[in-house]
KEZARO-556195 format. One record per residue (C-alpha): x, y, z; residue number from 1; residue in three letters. Coordinates in steps of 0.1 Angstrom, whole numbers, plus 5000, padded with zeros to 4 digits. Layout:
BEGIN
east: X | north: Y | up: Z | num: NUM | residu: ala
...
REM end
This chain:
BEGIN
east: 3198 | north: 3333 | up: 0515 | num: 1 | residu: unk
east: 3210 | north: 3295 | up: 0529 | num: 2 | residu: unk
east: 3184 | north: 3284 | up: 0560 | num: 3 | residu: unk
east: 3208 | north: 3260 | up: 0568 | num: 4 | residu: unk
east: 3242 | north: 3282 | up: 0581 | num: 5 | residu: unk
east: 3227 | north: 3282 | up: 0617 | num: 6 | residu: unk
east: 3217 | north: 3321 | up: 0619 | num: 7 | residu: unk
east: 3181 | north: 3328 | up: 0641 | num: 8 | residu: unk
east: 3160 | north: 3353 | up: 0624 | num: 9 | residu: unk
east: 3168 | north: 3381 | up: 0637 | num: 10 | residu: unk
east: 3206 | north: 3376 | up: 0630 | num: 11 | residu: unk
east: 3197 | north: 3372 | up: 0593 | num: 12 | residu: unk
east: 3175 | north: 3405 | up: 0590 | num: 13 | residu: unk
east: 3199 | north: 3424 | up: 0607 | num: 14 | residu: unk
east: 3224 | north: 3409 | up: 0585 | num: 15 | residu: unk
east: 3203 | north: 3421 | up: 0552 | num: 16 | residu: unk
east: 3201 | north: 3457 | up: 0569 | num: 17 | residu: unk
east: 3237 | north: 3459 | up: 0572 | num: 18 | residu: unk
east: 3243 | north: 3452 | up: 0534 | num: 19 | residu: unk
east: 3215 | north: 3474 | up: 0525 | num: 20 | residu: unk
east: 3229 | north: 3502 | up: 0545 | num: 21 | residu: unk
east: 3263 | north: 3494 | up: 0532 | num: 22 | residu: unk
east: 3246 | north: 3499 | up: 0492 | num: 23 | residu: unk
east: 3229 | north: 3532 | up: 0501 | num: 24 | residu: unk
east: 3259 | north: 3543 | up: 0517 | num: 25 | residu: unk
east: 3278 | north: 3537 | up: 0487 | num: 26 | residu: unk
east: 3253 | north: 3550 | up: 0469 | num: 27 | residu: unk
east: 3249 | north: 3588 | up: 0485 | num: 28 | residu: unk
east: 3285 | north: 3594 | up: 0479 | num: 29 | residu: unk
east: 3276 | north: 3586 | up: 0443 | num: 30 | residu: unk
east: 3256 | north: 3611 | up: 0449 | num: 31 | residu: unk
east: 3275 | north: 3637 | up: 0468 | num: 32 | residu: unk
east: 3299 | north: 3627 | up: 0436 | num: 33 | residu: unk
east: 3276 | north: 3636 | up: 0405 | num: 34 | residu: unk
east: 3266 | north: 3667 | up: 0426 | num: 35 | residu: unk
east: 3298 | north: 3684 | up: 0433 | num: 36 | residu: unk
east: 3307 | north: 3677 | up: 0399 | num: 37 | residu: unk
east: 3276 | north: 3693 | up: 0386 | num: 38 | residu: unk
east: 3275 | north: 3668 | up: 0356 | num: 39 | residu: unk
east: 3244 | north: 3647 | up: 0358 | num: 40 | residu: unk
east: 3215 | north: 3671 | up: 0357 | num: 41 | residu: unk
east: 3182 | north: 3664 | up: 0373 | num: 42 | residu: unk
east: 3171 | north: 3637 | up: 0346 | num: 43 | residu: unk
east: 3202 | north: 3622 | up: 0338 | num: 44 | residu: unk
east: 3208 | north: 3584 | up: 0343 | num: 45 | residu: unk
east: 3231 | north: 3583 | up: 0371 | num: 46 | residu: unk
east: 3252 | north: 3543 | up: 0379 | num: 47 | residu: unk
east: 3244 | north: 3534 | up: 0413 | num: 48 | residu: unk
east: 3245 | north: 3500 | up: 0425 | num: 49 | residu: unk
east: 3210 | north: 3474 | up: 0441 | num: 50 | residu: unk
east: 3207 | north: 3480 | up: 0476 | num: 51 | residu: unk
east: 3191 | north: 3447 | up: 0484 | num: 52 | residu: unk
east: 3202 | north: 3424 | up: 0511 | num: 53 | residu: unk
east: 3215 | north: 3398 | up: 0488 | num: 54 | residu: unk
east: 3255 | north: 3393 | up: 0501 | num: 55 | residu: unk
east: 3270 | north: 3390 | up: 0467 | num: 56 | residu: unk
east: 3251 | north: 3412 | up: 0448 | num: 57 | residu: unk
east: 3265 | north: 3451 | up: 0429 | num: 58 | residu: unk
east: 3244 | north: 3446 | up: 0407 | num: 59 | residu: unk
east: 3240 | north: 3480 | up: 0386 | num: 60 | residu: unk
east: 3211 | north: 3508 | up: 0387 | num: 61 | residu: unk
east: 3206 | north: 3534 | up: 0368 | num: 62 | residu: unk
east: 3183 | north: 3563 | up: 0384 | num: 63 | residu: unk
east: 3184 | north: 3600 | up: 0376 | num: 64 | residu: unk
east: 3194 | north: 3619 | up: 0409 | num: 65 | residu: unk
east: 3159 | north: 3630 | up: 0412 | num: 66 | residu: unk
east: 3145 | north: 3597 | up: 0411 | num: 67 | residu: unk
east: 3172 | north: 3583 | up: 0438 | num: 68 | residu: unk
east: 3163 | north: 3611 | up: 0466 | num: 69 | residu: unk
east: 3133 | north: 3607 | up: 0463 | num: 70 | residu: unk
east: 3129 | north: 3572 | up: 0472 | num: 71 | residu: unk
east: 3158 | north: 3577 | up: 0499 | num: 72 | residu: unk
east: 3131 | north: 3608 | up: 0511 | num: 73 | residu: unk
east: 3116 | north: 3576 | up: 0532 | num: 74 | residu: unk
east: 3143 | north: 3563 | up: 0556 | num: 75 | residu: unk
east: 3137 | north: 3532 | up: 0554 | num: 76 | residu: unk
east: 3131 | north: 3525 | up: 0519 | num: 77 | residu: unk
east: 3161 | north: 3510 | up: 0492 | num: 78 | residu: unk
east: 3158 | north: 3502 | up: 0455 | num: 79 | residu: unk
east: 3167 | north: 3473 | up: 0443 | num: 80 | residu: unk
east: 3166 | north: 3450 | up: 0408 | num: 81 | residu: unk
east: 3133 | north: 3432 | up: 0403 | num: 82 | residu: unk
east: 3138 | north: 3395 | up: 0415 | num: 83 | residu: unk
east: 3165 | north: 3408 | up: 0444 | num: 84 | residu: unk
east: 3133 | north: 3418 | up: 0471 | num: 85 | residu: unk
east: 3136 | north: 3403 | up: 0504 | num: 86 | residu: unk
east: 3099 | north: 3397 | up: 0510 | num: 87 | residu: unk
east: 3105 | north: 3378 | up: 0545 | num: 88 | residu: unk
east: 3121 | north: 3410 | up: 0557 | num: 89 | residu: unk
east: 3104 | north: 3440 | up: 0532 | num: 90 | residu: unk
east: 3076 | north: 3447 | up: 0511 | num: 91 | residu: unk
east: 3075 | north: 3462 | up: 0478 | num: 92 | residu: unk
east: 3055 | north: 3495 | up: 0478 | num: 93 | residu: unk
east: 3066 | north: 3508 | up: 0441 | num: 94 | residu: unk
east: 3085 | north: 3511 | up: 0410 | num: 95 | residu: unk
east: 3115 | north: 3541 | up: 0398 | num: 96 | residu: unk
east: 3134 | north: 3537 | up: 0364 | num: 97 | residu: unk
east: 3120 | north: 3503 | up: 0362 | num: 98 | residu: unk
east: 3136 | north: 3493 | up: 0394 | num: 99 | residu: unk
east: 3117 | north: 3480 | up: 0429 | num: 100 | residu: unk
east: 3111 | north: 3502 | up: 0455 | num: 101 | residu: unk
east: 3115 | north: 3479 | up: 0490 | num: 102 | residu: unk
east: 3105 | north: 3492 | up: 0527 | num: 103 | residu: unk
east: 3113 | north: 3472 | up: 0554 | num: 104 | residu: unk
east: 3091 | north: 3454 | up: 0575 | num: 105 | residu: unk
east: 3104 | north: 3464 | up: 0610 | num: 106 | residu: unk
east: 3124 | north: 3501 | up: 0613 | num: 107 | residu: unk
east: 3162 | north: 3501 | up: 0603 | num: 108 | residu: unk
east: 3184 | north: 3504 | up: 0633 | num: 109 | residu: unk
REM end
């Protein structure tokens, strides 16, 4: 993220938690999608998109949906591509489908 666009600290992590709530949001009604439909089963590769903070990123995911609740059992954990962790604002506490668990730093508000 650019240092120089004026934004204090706190402005920029609650800026990140906004777009990662924004990509898990997106992402349980992938979800609530594959499970009214009754088409993935528990170890099928499902397309959901990075949750990181980056603004620009969708970048694609592929979890089963077993693999996506549980890392989303932990509130304040998101998975994102390696390379796309936040470490200023998260720290990285594990791996799923060859993708980065993050949990933030401070609670998500």
């Amino acid at each position: 993220m650019s240092e120089g666009n004026g934004w204090n600290d706190e402005h920029r992590r609650r800026r990140v938690v906004k777009n990662e709530l924004a990509f898990r949001a997106h992402n349980e009604r992938r979800r609530e999608l594959e499970l009214e439909i009754g088409d993935a089963g528990s170890e099928d590769a499902v397309p959901f998109v990075c949750e990181c903070g980056l603004p620009d990123c969708a970048a694609p995911i592929e979890l089963s949906i077993q693999e996506y609740e549980q890392v989303h059992a932990e509130p304040d954990r998101f998975v994102v591509r390696r390379g796309h962790e936040l470490l200023r604002y998260e720290r990285v506490v594990g791996e799923v489908g060859g993708y980065r668990i993050v949990e933030k730093l401070q609670p998500v508000d």
